[in-house]
N, C-alpha and C positions, 0 to 999 in steps of 0.2 A: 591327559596331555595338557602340556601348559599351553597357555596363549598370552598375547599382548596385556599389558596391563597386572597380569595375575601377582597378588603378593604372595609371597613364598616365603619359607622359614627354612634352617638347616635341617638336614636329616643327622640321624649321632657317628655315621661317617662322616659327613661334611662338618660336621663340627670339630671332628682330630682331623682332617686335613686343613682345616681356615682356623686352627689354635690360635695359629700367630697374625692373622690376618682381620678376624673379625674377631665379634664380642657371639659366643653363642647364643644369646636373644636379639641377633640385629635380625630387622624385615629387609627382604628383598621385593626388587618387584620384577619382571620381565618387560624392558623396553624397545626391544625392539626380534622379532622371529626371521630370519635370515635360510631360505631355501637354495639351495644351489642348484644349476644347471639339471640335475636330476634329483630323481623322487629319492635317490638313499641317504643323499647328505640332508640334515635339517640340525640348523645351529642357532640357539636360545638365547641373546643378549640379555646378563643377570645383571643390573643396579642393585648394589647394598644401599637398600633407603634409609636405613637409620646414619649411616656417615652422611650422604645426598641431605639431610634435613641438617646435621652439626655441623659442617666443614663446608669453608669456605666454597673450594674450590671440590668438585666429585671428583671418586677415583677412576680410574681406568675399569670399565667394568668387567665381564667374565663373558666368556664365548664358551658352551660347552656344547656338546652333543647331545644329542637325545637321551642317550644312555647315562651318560656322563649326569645330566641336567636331573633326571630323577633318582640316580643314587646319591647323588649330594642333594638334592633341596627336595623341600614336598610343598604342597599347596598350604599356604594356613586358611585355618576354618574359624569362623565364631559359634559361640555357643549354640548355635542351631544345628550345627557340623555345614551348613552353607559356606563355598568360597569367597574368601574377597578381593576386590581390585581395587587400583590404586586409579586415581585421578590427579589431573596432574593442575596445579595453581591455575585458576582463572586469570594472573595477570600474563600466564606466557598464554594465551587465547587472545589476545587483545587484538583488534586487526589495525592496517597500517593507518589505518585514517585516523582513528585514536590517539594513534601513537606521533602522527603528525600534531597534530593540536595539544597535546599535553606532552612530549616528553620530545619535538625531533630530534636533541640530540641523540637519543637513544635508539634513533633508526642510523644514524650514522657509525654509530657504536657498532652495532651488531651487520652492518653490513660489510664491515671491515674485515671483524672475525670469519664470514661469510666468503672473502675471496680470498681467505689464506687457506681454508679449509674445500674449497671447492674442490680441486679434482681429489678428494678421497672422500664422497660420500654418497656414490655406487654399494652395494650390496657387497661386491665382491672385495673393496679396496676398506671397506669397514670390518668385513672378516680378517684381511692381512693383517689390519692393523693392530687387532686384537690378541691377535694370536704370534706379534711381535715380528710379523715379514717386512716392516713399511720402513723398520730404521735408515736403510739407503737412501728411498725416496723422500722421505720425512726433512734427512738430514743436507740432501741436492736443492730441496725447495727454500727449504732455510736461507739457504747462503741465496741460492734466486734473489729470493723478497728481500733478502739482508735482515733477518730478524731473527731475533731468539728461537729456536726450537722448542721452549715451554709457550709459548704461543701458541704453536700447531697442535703441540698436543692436547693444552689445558682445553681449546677450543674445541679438540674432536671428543676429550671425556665429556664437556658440558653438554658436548651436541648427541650423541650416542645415550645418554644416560637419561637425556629427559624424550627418550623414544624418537631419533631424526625429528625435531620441532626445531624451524629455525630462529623460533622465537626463545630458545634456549642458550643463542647468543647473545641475549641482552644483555649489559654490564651487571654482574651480581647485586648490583646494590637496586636494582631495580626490583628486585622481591625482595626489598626488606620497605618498600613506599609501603606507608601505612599501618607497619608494623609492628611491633618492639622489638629489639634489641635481642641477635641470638647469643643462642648457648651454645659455648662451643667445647668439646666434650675434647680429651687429654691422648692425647695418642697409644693405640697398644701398646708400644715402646720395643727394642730389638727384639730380633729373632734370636731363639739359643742357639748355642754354639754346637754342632755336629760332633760326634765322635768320631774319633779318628779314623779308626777303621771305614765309616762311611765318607768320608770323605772324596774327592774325586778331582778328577784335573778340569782346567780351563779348555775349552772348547778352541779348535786351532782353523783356520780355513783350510786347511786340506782337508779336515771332518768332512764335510760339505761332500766334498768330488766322492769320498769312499761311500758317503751315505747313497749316493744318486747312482754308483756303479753296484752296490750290491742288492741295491733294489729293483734296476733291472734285471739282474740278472736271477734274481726270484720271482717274476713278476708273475700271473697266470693271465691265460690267455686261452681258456680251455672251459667248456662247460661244469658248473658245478665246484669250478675252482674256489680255494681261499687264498689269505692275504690276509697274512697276523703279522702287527704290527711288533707283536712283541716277541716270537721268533724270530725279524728282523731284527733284533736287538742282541739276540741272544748267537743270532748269528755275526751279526759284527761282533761282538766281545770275541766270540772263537775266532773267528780271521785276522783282525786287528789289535786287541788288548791280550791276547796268549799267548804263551811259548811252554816250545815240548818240555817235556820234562820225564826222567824215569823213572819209574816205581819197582818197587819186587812186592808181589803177591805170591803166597805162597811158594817163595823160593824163584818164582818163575819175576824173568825181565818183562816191565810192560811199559809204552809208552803213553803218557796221558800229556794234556792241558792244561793249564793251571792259568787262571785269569791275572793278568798282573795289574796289581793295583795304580800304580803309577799310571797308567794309561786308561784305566777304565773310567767310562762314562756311564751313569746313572741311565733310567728308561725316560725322566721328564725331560734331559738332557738332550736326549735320542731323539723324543718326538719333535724340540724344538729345529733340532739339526734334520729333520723330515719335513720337517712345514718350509724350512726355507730351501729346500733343496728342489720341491715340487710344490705347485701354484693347486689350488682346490679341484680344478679339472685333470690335470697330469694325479693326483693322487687318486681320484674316480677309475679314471682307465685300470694303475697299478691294483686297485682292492678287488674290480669287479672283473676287467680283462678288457684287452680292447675289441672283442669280439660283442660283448654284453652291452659296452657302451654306444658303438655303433647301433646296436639293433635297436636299443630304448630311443634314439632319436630319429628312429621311420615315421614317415608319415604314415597311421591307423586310423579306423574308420571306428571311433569307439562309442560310448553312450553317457550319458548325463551325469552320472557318477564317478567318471575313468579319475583316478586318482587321490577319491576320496577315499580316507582307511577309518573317519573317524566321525562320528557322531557331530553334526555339526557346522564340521567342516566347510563344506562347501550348502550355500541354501539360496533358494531363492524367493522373490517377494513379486506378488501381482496383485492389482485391485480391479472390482469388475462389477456392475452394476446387476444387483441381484433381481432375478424375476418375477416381482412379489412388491404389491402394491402394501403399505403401511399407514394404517388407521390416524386420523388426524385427533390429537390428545385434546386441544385445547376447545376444542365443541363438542358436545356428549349430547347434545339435541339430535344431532344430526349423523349421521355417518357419510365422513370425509375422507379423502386419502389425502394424506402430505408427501406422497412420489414413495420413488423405490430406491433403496438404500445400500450405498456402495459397500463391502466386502474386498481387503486386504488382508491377506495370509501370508505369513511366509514357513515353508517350508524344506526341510532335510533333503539332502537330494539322496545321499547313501541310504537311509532307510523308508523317504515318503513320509515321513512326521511331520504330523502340522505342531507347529513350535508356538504359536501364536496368532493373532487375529486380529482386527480393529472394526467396527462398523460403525456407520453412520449417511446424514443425509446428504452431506458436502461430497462435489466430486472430488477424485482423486487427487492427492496434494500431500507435500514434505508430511503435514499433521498426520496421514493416516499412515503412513509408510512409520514413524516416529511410535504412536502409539501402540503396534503391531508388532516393532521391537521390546517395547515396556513388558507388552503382555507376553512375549517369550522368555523372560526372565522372572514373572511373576509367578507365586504359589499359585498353583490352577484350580486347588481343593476351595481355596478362601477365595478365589474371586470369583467360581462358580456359585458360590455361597451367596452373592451380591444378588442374583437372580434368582433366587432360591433353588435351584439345582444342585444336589448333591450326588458327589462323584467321588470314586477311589484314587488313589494315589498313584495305582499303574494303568487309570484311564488316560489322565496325563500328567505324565510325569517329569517334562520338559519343565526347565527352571533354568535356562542357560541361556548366553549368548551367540551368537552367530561367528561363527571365526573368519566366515567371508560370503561374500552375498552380490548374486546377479539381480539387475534391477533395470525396469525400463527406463528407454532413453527419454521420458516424459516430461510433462510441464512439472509434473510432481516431485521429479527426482531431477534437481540442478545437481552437475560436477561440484560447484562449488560448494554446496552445502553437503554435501560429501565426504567431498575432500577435505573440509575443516572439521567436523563431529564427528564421521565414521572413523574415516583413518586415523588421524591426529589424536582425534580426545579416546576414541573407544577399543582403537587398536584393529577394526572391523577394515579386511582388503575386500574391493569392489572386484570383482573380477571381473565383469564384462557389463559394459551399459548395453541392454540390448536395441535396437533398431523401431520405434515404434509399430503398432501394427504386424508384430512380426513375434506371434506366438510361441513358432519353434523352436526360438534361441532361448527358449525356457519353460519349454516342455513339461518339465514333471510339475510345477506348481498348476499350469495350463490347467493338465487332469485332473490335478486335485478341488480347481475351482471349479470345473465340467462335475466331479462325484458330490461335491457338496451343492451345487444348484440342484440333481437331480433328488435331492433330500424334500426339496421344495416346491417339488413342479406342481405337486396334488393338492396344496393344502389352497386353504379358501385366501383370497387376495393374489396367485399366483397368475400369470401370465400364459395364455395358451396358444402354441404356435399355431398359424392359419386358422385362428378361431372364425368361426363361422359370423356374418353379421347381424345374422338373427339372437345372436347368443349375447346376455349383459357383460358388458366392458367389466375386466376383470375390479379395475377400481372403485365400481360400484358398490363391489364385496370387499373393502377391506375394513375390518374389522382387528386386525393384531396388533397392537401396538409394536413399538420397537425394542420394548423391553420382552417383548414374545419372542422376537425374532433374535436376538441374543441366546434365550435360552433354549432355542431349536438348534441357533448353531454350536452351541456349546455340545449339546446330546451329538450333533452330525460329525464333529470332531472327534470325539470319545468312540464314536459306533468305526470311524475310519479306523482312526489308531488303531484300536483292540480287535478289531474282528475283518479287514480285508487282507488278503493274501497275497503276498508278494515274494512267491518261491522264487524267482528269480532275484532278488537282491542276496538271497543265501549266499556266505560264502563257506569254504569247505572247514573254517575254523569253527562258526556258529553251527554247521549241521552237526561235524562232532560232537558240538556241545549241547546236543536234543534243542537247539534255538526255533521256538515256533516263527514261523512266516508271516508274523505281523508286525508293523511298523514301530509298538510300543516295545514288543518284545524284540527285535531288534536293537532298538536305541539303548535298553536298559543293557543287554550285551557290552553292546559299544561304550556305552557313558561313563559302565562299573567296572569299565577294564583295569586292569594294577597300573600299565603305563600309558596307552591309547587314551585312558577317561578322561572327565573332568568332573569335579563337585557341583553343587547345586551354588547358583549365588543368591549372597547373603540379603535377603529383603533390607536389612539397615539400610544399605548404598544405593537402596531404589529412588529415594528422594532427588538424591541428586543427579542419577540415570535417567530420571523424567526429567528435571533442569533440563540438562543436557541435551535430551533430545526434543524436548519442546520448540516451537519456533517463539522466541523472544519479543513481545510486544512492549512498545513506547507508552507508559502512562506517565500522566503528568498529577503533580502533587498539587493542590490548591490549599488555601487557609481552612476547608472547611470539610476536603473530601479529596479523594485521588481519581482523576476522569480518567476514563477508558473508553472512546469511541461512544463518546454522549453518555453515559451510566457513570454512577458515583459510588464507589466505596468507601470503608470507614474501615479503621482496626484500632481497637485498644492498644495492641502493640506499637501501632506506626506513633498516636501520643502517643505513647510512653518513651518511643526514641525522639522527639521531638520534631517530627516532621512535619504538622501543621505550624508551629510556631514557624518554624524556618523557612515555610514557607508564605508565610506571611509577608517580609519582605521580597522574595524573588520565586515563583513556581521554579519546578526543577523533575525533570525527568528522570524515570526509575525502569528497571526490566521487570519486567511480570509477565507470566505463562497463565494458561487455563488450558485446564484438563473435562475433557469429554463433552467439550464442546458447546455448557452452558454457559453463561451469564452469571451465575446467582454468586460463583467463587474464585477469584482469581488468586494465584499464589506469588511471594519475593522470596527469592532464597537469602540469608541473613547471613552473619559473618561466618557463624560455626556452621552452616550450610544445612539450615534448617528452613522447611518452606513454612513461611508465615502467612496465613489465609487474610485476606481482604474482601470483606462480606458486601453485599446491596446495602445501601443506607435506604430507611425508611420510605422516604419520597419512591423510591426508584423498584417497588416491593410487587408494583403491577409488575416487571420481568422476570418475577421469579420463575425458575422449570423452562425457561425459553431457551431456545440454542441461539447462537450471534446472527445465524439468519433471519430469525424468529423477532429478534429483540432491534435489528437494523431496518425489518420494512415497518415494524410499531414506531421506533422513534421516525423515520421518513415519513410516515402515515401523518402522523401528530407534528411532526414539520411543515409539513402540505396544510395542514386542516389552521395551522396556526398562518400561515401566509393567507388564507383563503378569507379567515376574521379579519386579519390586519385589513384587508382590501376591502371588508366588507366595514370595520369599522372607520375606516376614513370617508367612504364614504358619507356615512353617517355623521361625522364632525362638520363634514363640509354641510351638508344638510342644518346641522345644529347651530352651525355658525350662522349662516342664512338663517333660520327664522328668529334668532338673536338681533338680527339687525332688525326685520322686518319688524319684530315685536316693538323694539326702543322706537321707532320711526311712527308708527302708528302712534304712539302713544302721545311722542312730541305733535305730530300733528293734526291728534284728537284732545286728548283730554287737556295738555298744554301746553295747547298752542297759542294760548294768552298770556303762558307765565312770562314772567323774565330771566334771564339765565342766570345763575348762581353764579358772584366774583367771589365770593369770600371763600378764603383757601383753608381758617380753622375749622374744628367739625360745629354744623348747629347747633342748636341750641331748643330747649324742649324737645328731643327726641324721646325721654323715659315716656314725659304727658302725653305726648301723639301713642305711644305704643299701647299703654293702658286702656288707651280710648280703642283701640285697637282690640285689645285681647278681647275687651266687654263687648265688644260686636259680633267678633269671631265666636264667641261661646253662645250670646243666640245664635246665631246660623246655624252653627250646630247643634244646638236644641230644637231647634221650628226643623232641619230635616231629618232628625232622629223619632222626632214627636210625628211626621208622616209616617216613615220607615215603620214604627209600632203600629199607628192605624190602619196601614195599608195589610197589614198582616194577619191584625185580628180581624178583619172584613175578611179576610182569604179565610182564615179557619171557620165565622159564622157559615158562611154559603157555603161550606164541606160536609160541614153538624146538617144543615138544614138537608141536602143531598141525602144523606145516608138516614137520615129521618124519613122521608120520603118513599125510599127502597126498603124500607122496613114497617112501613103501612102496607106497600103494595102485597109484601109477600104474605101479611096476616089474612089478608081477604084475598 
């Protein structure tokens, strides 16, 4: 099943129906996925990306259905057979603050586009418009605003095509700041000319009335009914474009039909004359009955999966403080605990698969929610491999993204950060922020973090409810590191997936199909379906899926190093772009992420969107292996300890200064206090003579207290010799 963002290629149908329309090697991508009122309609908005990246202005993109969507296009795969996705320019990301400081006329630009296109950009008036219903409306608003009608529309293909982003309004030349110079690639050029016979008439408004009376009057409204749209067709030809006509068959008079071409209307013709005759709800009622569609919108008392058909689909994500005391790395003398370490999952709600995971010692925050999606899209075989745990391909075999996700209404998960990365950039719909405190609005992950603590109730460092007081505090025992506790949960996820039984998520398609009751075997069902699945994604695009999901941190560039919150890095890459020089005259702020929560690597994503690592510089090599809590009470520590000197050495100045005086004062009013005071402002005279007489004094002293220091020592060594001479008579006799 496609989703948001997915790049798509033609299939060799879609290639003879798009001859004349595309280049058989264009990428598509899917910009926007469009549900209607009920589960049966579901409509795919296709962008051809290779015109979107040459042409100025984008085309009008494709609205198909389900059906429609995977007989014309497939997923493209890279050399891995992994799928890929599109991401869309970092400058329509920009937020308005930005764009106030460097560009405001460009928020005025796009705010303009913004109220011409406002009321069509509902779900439902962006299907009309697609599918060519809007022309009336389109063309009443026109005349309204008094403006061109290539306005409303250039605006809705720009806005539709780069996924509803309203920063897709900005004036086109605003993605070329920075840029070179496009290429703009030569038009297919005309459609060929139809032969005659297929040929067909102009479409009349009376079509209209004949379409909407012969569709009632077929409509079904009965259990088990159908509703072909292409019998609809075939039956207007017979009612409307035929006339009688006689034949003789064998001798005998009969009367037949015969379609007359003058009057006949094509089926693509038909379905246009369908779409504008009924709105997307009036065509539900006609397919399904109005009995079917009444009953689909009762209120039901359903359960956590009601609607999910697909691997994915719907998932949810919780973090929860594990109960298991973790050994402290940085003293080996001693046994410590450094606390107990948070645990976010997000998991499938159709099959219970845990998709991914994050641990660490920070409470719950955007970073662990962020890192939990990475690791849902990551090979599980190779980043098992990181802990040295070695695992099969169908222990877990998630490699995919989340198509929508419940999440607590927490400190950790802001609307806004949300609303800007999930939806906009990842294509990922939120569907319900749940209520803090309040478990049940997302139940199946709940259990699944309930099955995964009871992995760890027994082992040594673990937490014991109503332990007794006589009994040692569990932290006394912890001894695991954190790299222990990864590879416990990595086996507790593997033992979930492959071996708990979950006969009630069977549906009657999977039992058919001998589908065992567990959660991996389930998803591989789901995942490797022909039209329901999706591919695996492509590890290339995880670099920038970590950008992306990381939270963005301010470091500032100096002439010497790039600071990040007291710590210095270095990269041969940054000289080489010249970012020390440049900063030489004016520091200057850059984005930089860190992954897994140490210090020792921070990463910048580069023009081609390559993360470029920024290492410890030498000085700064005591924080190696430390996390940022780790490396923020050391620099605070050695903050503290440096203010405590300063105080302790002024003191001492002051002291210093004091017996500088006291010393000069003494001396004027001892030794002389006969002299008279020096006028003369050149320097003396015989200073070398005085000094000489000087040194030759200074080196006897030194001699007459060196020449003790010797006697005094060889008198300590006689009367040692004489001792042990002594002890060595006694012992003869």
């Amino acid at each position: 099943m496609f989703a948001v963002n997915d790049i798509l290629q033609l299939t060799p149908m879609g290639v003879e129906k798009f001859k004349a329309q595309f280049g058989a090697g264009d990428e598509f991508f899917v910009s926007k996925v469009i549900n209607e009122s009920t589960e049966y309609a579901q409509y795919f908005v296709i962008t051809n990306l290779t015109q979107m990246k040459s042409k100025v202005e984008p085309q009008k993109p494709l609205a198909l259905s389900t059906n429609h969507a995977h007989t014309l296009f497939k997923q493209l795969l890279d050399d891995d057979g992994c799928g890929l996705f599109y991401l869309h320019d970092e400058r329509s990301r920009v937020s308005d603050e930005q764009l106030e400081v460097e560009s405001p006329n460009w928020i005025k630009k796009r705010e303009a586009s913004w109220s011409v296109i406002e009321q069509f950009q509902s779900d439902e008036q962006i299907l009309k418009y697609l599918q060519g219903m809007l022309a009336r409306q389109i063309t009443q608003h026109a005349a309204d605003l008094n403006v061109n009608e290539k306005a409303i529309r250039r605006a809705l293909n720009r806005y539709i095509s780069n996924g509803c982003r309203k920063n897709a309004l900005l004036p086109i030349a605003y993605a070329n700041v920075g840029n070179s110079k496009r290429v703009y690639k030569t038009k297919p050029g005309p459609k060929g000319s139809l032969i005659p016979t297929l040929m067909t008439r102009m479409i009349e408004p009376s079509d209209i009335v004949k379409v909407q009376r012969l569709a009632l009057r077929n409509c079904v409204d009965k259990k088990d009914g159908k509703f072909c749209l292409k019998r609809l067709h075939i039956l207007f030809l017979k009612e409307y474009c035929s006339d009688e006509i006689v034949v003789e068959i064998a001798g005998e008079t009969h009367f037949e039909l015969a379609v007359d071409e003058s009057k006949k209307i094509n089926y693509q013709q038909f379905k246009r004359l369908f779409n504008k005759a009924f709105d997307p709800q009036q065509q539900q009622v006609l397919k399904i009955g109005k009995s079917a569609y009444e009953n689909n919108r009762k209120d039901m008392t359903g359960c956590a999966f009601e609607g999910a058909t697909r691997a994915g689909q719907l998932c949810e994500s919780d973090s929860t403080e594990l109960p298991l005391y973790v050994a402290y790395p940085l003293n080996k003398n001693k046994i410590e605990a450094a606390g107990k370490p948070t645990l976010c999952i997000v998991v499938c709600v159709k099959t219970q698969k845990v998709m991914g995971y994050s641990l660490g010692f920070s409470s719950p925050k955007w970073i662990s929610v962020a890192e939990a999606l990475v690791n849902c899209v990551q090979n599980k075989k190779e980043y098992a491999k990181q802990y040295n745990v070695h695992i099969d391909d169908d222990d877990w075999s998630c490699q995919h993204l989340p198509l929508s996700i419940r999440l607590d209404n927490g400190g950790e998960n802001t609307p806004k950060q949300f609303s800007t990365v999930l939806e906009e950039d990842l294509g990922l719909s939120i569907v319900d922020y749940c209520p803090p405190a309040n478990g049940a609005g997302k139940g199946t992950v709940e259990h699944i973090l309930h099955i995964i603590q009871g992995f760890l109730s027994n082992i040594t460092g673990s937490v014991e409810k109503k332990r007794d007081a006589g009994i040692q505090h569990a932290s006394q025992r912890a001894v695991l590191l954190i790299e222990d506790v990864h590879r416990l949960i990595i086996r507790a996820i593997c033992i979930h997936n492959t071996m708990n039984s979950r006969e009630r998520l069977l549906t009657t398609e999977m039992a058919m199909s001998d589908v065992i009751q567990t959660p991996s075997a389930m998803w591989s069902h789901l995942i490797n379906d022909e039209l329901l699945g999706r591919p695996r994604m492509s590890q290339k695009r995880l670099p920038e899926l970590v950008y992306l999901l990381m939270p963005k941190l301010k470091a500032t560039v100096h002439r010497n190093e790039i600071s990040l919150k007291g710590l210095g890095y270095f990269s041969d890459w940054a000289e080489k772009k010249g970012w020390f020089a440049k900063a030489t005259g004016a520091r200057f702020k850059i984005d930089v992420i860190s992954l897994g929560g140490t210090v020792d690597t921070i990463y910048f994503k580069d023009e081609a969107g390559e993360l470029q690592p920024l290492s410890l510089k030498k000085e700064y090599q005591r924080y190696e292996g430390m996390t940022e809590l780790q490396a923020k009470y050391q620099l605070n520590l050695i903050k503290e300890n440096r203010k405590e000197l300063e105080h302790k050495k002024e003191n001492a100045l002051v002291n210093f200064e004091h017996e500088v005086e006291q010393a000069v004062e003494h001396r004027l009013n001892n030794d002389f206090k006969d002299a008279p005071p020096n006028t003369q402002k050149t320097i003396q005279s015989g200073i070398a003579e005085r000094k000489a007489i000087m040194i030759e004094d200074e080196q006897r002293i030194k001699a007459e207290q060196l020449f003790k220091t010797m006697q005094a020592n060889s008198e300590f060594k006689v009367s040692s010799e004489q001792l042990n001479d002594d002890e060595d008579y006694e012992d003869i006799y």
